[in-house]
PyMOL Python script that loads the backbone (N, CA, C, O; Angstrom):
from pymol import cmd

cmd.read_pdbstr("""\
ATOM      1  N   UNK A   1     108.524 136.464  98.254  1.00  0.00           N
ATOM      2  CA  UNK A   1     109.391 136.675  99.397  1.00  0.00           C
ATOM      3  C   UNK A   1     109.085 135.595 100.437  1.00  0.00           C
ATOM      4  O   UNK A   1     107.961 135.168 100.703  1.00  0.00           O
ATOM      5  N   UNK A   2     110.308 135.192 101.019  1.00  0.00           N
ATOM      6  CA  UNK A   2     109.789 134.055 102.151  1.00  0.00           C
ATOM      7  C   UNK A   2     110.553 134.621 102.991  1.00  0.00           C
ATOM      8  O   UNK A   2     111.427 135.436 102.698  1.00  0.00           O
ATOM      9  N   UNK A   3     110.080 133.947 104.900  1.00  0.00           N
ATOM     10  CA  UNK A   3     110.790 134.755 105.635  1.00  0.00           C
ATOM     11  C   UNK A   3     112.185 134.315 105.801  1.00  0.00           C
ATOM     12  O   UNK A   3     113.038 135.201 105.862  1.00  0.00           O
ATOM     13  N   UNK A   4     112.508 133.228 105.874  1.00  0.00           N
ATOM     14  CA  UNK A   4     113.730 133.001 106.445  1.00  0.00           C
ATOM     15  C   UNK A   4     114.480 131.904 105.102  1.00  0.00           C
ATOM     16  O   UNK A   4     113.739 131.605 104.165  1.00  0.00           O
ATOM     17  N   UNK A   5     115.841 131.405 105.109  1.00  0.00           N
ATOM     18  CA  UNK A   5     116.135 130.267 104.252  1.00  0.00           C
ATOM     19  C   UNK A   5     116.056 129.120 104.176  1.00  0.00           C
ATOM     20  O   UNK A   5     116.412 128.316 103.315  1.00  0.00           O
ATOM     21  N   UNK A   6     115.193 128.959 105.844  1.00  0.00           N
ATOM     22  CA  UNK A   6     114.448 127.252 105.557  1.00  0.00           C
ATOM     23  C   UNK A   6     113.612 127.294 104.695  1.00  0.00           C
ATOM     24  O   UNK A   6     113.594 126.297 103.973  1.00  0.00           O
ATOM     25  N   UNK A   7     112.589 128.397 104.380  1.00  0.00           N
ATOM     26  CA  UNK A   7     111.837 128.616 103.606  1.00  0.00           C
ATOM     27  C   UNK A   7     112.035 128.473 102.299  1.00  0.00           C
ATOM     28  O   UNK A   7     111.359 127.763 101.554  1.00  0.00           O
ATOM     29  N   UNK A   8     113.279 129.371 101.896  1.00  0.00           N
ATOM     30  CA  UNK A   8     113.500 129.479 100.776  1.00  0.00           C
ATOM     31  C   UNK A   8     113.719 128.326 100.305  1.00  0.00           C
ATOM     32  O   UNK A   8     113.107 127.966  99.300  1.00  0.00           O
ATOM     33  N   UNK A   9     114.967 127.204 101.148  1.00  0.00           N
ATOM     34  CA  UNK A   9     115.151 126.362 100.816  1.00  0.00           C
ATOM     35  C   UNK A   9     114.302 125.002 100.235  1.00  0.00           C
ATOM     36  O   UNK A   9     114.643 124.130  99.435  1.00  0.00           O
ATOM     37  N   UNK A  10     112.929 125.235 101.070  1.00  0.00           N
ATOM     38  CA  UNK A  10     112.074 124.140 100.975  1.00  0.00           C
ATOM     39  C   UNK A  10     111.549 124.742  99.364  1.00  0.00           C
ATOM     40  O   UNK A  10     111.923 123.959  98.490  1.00  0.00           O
ATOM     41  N   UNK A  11     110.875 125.791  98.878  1.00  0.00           N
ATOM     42  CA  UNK A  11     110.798 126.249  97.456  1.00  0.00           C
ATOM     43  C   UNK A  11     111.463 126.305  96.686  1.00  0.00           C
ATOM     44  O   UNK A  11     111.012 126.552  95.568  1.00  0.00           O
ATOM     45  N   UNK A  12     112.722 126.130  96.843  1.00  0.00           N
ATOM     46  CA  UNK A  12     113.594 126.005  95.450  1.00  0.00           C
ATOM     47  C   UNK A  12     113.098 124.469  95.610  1.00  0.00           C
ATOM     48  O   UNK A  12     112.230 124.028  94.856  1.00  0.00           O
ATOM     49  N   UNK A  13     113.629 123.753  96.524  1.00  0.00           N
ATOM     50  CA  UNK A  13     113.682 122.235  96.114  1.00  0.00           C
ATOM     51  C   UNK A  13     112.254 121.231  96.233  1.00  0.00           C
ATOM     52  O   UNK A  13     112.129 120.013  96.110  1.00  0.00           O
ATOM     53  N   UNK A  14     111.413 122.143  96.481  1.00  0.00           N
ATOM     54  CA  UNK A  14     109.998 121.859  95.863  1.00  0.00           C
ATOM     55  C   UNK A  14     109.516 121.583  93.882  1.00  0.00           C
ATOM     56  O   UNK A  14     108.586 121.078  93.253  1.00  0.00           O
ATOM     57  N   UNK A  15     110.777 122.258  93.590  1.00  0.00           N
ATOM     58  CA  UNK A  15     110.895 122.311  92.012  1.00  0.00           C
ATOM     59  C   UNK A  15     110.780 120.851  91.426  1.00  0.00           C
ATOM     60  O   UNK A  15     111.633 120.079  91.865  1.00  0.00           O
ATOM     61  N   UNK A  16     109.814 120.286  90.444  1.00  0.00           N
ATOM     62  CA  UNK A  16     110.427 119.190  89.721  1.00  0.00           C
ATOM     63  C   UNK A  16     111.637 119.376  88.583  1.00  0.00           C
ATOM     64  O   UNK A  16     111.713 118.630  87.606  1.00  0.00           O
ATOM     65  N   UNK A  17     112.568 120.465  88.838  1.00  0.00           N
ATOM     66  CA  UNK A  17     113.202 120.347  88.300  1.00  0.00           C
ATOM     67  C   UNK A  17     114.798 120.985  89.054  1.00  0.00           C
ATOM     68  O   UNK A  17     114.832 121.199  90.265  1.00  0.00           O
ATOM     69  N   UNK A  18     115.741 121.174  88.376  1.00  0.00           N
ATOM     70  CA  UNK A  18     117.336 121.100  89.299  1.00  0.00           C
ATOM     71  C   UNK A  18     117.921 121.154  88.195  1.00  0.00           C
ATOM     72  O   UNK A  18     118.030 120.038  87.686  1.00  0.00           O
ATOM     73  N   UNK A  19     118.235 121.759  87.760  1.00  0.00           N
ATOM     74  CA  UNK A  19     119.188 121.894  86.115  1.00  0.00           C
ATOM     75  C   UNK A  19     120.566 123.289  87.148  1.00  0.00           C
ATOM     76  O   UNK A  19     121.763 123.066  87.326  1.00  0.00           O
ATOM     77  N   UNK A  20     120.046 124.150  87.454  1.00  0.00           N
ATOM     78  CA  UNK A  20     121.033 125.695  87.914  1.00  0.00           C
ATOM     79  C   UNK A  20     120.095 126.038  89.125  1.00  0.00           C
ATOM     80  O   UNK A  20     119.003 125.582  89.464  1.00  0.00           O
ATOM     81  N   UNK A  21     120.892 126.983  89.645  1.00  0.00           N
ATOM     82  CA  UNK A  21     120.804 127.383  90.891  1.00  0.00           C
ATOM     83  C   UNK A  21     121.736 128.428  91.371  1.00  0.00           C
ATOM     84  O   UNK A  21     122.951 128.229  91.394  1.00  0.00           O
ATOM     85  N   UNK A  22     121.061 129.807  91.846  1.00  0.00           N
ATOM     86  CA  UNK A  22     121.844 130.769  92.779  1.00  0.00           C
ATOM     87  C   UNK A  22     121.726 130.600  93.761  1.00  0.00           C
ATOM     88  O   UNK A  22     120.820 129.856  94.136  1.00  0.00           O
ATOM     89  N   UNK A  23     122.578 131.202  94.652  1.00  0.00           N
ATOM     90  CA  UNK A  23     122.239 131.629  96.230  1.00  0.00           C
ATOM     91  C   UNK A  23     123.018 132.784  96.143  1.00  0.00           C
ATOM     92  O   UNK A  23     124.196 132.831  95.789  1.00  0.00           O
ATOM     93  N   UNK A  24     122.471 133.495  96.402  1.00  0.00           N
ATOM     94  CA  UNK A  24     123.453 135.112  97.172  1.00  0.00           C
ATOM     95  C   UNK A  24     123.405 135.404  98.162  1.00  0.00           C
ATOM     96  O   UNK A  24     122.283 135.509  98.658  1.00  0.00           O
ATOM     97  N   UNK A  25     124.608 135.694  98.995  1.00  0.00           N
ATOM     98  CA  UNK A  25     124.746 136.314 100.037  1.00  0.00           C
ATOM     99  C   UNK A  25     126.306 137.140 100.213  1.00  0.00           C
ATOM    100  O   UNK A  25     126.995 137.521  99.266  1.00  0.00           O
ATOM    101  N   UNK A  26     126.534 137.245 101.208  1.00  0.00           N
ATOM    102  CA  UNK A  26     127.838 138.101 101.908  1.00  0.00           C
ATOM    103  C   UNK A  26     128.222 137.658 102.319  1.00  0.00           C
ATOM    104  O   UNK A  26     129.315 138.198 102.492  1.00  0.00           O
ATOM    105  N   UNK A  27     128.166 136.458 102.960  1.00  0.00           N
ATOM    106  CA  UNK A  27     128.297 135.532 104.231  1.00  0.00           C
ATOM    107  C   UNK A  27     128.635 134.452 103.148  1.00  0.00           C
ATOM    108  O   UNK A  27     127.747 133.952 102.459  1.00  0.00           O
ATOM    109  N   UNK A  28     130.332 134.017 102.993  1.00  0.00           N
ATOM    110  CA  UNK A  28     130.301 133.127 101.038  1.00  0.00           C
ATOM    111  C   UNK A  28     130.296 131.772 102.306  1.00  0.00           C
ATOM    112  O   UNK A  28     130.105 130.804 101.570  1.00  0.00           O
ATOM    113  N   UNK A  29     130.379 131.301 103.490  1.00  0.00           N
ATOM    114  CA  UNK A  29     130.657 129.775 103.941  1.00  0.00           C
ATOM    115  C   UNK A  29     128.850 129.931 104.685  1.00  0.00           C
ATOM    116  O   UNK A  29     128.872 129.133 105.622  1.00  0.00           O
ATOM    117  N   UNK A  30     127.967 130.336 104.656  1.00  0.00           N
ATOM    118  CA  UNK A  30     126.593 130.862 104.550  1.00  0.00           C
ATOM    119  C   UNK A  30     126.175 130.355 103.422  1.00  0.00           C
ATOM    120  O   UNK A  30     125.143 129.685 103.379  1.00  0.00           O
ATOM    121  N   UNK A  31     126.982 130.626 102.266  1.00  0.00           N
ATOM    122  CA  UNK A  31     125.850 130.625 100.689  1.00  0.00           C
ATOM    123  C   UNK A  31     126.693 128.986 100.670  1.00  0.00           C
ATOM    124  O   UNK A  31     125.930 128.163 100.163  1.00  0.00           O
ATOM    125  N   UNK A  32     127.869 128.435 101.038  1.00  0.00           N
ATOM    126  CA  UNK A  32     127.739 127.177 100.885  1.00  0.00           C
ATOM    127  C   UNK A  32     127.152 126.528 101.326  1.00  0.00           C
ATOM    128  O   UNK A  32     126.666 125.666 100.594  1.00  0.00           O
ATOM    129  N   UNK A  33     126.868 126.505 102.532  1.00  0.00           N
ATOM    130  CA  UNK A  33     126.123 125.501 103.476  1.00  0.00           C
ATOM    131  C   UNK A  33     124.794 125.480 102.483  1.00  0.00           C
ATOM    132  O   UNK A  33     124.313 124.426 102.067  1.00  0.00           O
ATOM    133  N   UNK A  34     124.424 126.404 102.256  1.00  0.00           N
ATOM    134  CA  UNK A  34     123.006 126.695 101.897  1.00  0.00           C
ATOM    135  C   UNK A  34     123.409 125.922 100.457  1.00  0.00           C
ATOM    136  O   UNK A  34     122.476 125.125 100.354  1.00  0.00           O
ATOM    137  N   UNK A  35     124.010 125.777  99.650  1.00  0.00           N
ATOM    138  CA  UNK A  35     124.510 125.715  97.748  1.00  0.00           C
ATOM    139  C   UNK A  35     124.741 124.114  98.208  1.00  0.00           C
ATOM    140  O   UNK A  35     124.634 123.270  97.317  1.00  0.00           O
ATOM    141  N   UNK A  36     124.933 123.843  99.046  1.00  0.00           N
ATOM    142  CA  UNK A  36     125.032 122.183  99.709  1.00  0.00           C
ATOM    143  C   UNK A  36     123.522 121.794  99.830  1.00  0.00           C
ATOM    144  O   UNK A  36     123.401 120.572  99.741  1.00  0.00           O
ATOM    145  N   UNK A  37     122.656 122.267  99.955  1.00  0.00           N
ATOM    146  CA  UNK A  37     121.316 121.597 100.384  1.00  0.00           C
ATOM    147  C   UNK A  37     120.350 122.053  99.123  1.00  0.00           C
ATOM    148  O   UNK A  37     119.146 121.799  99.168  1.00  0.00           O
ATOM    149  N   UNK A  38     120.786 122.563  98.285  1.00  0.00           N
ATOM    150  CA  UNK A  38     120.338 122.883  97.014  1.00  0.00           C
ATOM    151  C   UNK A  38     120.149 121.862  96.078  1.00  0.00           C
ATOM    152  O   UNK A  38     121.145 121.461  95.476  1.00  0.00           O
ATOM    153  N   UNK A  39     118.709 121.208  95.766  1.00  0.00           N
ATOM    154  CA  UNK A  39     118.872 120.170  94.962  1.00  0.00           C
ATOM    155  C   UNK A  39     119.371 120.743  93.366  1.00  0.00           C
ATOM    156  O   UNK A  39     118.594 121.643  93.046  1.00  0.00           O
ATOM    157  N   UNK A  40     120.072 120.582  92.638  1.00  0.00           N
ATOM    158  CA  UNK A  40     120.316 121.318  91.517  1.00  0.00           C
ATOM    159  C   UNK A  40     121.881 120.523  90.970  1.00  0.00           C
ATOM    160  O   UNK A  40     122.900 120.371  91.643  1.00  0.00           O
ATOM    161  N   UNK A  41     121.694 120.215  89.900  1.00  0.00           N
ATOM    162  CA  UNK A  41     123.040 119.922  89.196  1.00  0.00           C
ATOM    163  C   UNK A  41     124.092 121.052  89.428  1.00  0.00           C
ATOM    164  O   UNK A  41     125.150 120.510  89.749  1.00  0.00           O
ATOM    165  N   UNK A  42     124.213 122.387  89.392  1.00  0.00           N
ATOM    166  CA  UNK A  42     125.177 123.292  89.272  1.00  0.00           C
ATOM    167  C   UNK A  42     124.304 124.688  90.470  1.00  0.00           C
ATOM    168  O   UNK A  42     123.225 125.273  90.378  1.00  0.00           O
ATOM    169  N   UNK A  43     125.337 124.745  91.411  1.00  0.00           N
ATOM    170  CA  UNK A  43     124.678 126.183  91.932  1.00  0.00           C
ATOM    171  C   UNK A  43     125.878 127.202  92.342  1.00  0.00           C
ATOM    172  O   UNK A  43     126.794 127.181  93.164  1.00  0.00           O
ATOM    173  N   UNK A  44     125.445 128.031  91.435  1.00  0.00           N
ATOM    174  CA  UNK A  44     126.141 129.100  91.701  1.00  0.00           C
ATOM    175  C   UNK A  44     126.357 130.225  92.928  1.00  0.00           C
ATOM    176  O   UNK A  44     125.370 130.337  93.655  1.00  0.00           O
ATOM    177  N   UNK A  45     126.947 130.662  93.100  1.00  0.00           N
ATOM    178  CA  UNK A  45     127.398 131.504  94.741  1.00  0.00           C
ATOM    179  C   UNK A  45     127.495 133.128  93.953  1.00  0.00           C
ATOM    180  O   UNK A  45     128.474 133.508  93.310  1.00  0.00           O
ATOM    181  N   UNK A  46     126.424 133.816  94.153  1.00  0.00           N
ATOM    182  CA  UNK A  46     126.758 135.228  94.010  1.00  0.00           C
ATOM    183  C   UNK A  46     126.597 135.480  91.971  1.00  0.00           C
ATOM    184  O   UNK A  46     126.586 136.516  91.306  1.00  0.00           O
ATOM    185  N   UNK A  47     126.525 134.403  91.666  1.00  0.00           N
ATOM    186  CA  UNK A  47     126.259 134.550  90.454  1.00  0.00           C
ATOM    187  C   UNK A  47     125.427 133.542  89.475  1.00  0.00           C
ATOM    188  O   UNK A  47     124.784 132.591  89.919  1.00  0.00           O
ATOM    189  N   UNK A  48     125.547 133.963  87.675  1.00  0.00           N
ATOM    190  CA  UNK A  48     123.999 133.567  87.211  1.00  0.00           C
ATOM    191  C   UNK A  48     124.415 132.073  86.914  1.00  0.00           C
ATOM    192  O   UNK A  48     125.601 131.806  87.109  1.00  0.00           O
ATOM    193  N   UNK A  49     123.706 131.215  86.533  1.00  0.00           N
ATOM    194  CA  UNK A  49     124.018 129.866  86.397  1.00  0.00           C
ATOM    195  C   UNK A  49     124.205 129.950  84.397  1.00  0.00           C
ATOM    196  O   UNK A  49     123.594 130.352  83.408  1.00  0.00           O
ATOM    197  N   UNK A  50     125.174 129.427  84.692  1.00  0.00           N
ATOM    198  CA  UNK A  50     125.902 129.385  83.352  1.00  0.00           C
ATOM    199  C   UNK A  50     126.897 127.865  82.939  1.00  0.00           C
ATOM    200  O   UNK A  50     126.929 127.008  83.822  1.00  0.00           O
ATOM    201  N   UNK A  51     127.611 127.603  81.724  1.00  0.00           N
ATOM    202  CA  UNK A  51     128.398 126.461  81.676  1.00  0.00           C
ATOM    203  C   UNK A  51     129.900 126.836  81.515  1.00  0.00           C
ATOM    204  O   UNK A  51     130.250 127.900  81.005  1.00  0.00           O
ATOM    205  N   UNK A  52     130.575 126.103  81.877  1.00  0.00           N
ATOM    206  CA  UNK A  52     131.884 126.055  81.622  1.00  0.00           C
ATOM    207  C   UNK A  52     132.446 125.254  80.960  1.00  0.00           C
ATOM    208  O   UNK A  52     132.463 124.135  81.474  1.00  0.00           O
ATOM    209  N   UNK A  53     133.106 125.373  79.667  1.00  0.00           N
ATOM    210  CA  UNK A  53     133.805 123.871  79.524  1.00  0.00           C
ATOM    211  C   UNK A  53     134.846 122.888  80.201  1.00  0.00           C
ATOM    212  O   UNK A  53     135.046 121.779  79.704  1.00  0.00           O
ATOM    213  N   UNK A  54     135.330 123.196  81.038  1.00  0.00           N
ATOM    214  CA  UNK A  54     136.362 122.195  81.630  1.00  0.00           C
ATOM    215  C   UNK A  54     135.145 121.930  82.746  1.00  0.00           C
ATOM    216  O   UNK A  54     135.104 120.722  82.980  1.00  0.00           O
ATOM    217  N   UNK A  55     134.277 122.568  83.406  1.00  0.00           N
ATOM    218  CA  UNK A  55     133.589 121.626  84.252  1.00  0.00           C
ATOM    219  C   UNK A  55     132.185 121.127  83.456  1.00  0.00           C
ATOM    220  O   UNK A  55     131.527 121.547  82.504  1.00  0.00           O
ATOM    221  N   UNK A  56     132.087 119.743  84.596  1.00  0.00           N
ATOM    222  CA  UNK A  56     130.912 119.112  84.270  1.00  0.00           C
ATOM    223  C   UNK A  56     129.399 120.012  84.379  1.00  0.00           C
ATOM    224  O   UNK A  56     129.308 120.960  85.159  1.00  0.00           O
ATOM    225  N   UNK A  57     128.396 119.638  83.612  1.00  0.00           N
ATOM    226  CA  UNK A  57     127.223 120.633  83.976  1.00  0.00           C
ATOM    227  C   UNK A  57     126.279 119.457  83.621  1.00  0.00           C
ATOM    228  O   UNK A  57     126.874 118.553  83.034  1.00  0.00           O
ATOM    229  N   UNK A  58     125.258 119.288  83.781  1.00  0.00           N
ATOM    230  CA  UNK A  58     124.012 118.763  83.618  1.00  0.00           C
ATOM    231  C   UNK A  58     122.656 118.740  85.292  1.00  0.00           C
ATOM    232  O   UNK A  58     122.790 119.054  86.474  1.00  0.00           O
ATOM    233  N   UNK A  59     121.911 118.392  84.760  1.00  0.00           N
ATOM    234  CA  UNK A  59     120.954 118.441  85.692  1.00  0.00           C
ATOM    235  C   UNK A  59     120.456 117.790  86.832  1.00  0.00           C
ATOM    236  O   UNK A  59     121.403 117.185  87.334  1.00  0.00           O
ATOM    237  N   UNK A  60     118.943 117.537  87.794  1.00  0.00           N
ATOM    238  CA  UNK A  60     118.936 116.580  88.297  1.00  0.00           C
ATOM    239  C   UNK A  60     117.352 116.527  88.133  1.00  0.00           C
ATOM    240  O   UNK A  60     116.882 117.189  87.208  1.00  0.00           O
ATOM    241  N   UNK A  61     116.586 115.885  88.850  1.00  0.00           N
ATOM    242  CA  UNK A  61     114.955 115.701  88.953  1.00  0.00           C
ATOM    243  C   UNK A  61     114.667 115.149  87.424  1.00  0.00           C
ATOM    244  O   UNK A  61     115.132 114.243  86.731  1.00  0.00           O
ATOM    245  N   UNK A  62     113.318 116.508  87.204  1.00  0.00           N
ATOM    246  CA  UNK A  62     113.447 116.322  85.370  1.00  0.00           C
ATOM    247  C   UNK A  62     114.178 117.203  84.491  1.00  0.00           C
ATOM    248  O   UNK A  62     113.841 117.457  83.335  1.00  0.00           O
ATOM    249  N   UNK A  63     115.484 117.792  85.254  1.00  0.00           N
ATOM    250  CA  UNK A  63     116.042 118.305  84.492  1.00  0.00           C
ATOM    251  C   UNK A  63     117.425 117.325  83.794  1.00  0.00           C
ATOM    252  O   UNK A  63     118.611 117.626  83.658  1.00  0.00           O
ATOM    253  N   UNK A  64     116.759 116.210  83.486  1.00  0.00           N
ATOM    254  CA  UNK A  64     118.223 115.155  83.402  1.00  0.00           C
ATOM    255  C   UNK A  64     118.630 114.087  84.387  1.00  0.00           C
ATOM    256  O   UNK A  64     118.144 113.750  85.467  1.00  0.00           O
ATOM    257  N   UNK A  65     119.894 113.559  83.542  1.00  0.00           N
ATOM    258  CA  UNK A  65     120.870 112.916  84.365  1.00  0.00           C
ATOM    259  C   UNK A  65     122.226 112.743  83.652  1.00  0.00           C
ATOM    260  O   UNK A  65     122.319 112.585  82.435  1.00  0.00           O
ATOM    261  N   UNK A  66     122.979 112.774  84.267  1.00  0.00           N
ATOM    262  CA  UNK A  66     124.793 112.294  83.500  1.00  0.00           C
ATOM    263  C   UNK A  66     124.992 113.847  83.354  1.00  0.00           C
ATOM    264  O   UNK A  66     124.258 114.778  83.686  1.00  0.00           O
ATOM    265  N   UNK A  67     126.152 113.822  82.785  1.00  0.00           N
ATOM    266  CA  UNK A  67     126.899 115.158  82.945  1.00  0.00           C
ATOM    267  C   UNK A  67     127.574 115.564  81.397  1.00  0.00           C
ATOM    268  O   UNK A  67     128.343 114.822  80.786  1.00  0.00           O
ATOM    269  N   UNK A  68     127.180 116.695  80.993  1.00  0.00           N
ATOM    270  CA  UNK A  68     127.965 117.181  79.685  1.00  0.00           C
ATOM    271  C   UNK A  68     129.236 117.988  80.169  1.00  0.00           C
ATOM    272  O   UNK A  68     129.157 118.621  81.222  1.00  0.00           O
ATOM    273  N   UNK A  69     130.105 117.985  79.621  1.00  0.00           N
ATOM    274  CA  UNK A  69     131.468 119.010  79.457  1.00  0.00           C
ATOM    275  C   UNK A  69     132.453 118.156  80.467  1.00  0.00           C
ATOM    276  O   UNK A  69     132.119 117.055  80.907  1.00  0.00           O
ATOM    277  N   UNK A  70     133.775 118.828  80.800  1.00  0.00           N
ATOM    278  CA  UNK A  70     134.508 117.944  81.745  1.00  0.00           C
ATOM    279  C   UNK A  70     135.032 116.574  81.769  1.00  0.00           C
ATOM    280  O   UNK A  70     134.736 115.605  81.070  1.00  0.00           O
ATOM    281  N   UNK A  71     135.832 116.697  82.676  1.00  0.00           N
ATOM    282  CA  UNK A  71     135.948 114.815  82.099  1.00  0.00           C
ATOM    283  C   UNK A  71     135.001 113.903  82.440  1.00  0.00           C
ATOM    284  O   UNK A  71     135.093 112.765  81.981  1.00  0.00           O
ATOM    285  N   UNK A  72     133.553 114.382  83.613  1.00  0.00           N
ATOM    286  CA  UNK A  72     133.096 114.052  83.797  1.00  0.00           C
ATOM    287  C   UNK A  72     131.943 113.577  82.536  1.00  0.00           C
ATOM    288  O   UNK A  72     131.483 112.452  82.340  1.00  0.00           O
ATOM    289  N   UNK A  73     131.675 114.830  81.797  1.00  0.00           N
ATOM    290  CA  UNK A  73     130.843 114.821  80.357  1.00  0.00           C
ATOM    291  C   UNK A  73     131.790 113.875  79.509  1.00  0.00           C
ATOM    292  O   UNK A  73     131.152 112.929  79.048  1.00  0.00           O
ATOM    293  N   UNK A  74     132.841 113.867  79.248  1.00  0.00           N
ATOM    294  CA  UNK A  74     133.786 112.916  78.167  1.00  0.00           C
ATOM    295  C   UNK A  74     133.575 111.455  78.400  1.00  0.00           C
ATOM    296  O   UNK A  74     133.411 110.580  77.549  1.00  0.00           O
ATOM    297  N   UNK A  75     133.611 111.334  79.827  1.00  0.00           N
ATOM    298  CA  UNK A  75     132.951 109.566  80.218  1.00  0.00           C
ATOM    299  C   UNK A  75     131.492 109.144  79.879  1.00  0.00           C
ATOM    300  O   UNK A  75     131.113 108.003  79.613  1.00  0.00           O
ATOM    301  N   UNK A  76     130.693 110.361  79.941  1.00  0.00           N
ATOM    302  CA  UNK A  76     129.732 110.270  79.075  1.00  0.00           C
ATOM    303  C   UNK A  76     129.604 109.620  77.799  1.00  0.00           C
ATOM    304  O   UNK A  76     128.474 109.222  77.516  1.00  0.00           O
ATOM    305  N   UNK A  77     130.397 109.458  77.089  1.00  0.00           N
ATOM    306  CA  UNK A  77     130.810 109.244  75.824  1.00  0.00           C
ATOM    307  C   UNK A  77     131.605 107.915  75.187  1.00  0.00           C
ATOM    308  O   UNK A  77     131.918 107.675  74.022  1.00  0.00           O
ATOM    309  N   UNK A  78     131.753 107.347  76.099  1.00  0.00           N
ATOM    310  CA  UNK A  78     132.469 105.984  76.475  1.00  0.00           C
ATOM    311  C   UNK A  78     131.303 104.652  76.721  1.00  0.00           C
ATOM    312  O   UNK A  78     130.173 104.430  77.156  1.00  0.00           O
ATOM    313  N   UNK A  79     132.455 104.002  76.118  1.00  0.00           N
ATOM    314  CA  UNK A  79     131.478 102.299  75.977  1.00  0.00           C
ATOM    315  C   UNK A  79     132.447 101.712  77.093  1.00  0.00           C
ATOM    316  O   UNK A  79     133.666 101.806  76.944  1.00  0.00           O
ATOM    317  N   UNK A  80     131.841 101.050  78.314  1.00  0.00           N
ATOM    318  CA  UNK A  80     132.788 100.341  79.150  1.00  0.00           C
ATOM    319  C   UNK A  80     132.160  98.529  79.003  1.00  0.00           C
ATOM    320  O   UNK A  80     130.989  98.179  79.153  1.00  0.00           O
ATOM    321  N   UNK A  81     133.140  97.783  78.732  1.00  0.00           N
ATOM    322  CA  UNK A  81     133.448  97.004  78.536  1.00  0.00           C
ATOM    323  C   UNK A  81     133.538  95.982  80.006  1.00  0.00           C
ATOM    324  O   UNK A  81     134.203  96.408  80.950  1.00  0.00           O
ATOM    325  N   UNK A  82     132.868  94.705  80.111  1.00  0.00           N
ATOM    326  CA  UNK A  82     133.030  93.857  80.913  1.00  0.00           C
ATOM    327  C   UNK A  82     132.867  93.137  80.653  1.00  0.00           C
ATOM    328  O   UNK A  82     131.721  92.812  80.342  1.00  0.00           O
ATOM    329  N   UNK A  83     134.602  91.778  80.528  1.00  0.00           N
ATOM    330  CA  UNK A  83     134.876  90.708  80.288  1.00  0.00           C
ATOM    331  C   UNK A  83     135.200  89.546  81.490  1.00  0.00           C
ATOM    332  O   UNK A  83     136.118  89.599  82.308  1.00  0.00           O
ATOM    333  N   UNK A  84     134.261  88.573  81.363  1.00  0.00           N
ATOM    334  CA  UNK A  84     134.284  87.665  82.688  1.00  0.00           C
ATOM    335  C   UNK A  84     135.207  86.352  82.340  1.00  0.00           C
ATOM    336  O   UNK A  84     135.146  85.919  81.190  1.00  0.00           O
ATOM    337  N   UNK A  85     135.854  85.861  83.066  1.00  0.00           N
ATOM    338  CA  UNK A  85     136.752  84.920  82.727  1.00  0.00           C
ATOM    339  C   UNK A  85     136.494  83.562  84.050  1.00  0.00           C
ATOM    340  O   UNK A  85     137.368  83.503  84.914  1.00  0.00           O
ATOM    341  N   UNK A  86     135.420  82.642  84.127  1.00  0.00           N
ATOM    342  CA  UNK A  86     135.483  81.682  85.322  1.00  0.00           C
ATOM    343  C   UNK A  86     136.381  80.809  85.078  1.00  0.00           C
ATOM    344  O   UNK A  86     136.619  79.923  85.898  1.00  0.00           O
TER     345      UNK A  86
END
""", "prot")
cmd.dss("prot")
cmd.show_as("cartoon", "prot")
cmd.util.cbc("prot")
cmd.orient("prot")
């Protein structure tokens, strides 16, 4: 238990890791502000951290980098090409 959500906040993102993330509250423009300062690839509002396929999901710290699912995950998957012409 910590007392307040500076608190909390500084212990979640004390984590070497950021893959998911809740915040719950009642107060849903409360749990954003707060889901904004959340280091974490995906944070959920009021619920469990899970994937979706049309959105992007992956991690941050050592939980990863780049993004699976989404079109964001599909660019994942791509060779980009750069041709110079002087």
């Amino acid at each position: 238990m910590v007392p307040d959500e500076e608190q909390a906040l500084r212990v979640a993102n004390d984590s070497s890791y950021g893959l998911g993330a809740s915040v719950w509250s009642r107060d849903e423009a409360r749990a954003r502000a707060m889901a904004e300062r959340v280091e974490a690839g995906a944070v959920f509002i009021n619920g469990r951290v899970r994937s979706d396929y049309p959105l992007p999901f992956g991690g941050v710290k050592r939980s990863g980098f780049g993004r699976e699912l989404g079109a964001h995950g599909l660019r994942e998957f791509t060779n980009i090409k750069s041709i110079f012409v002087e």
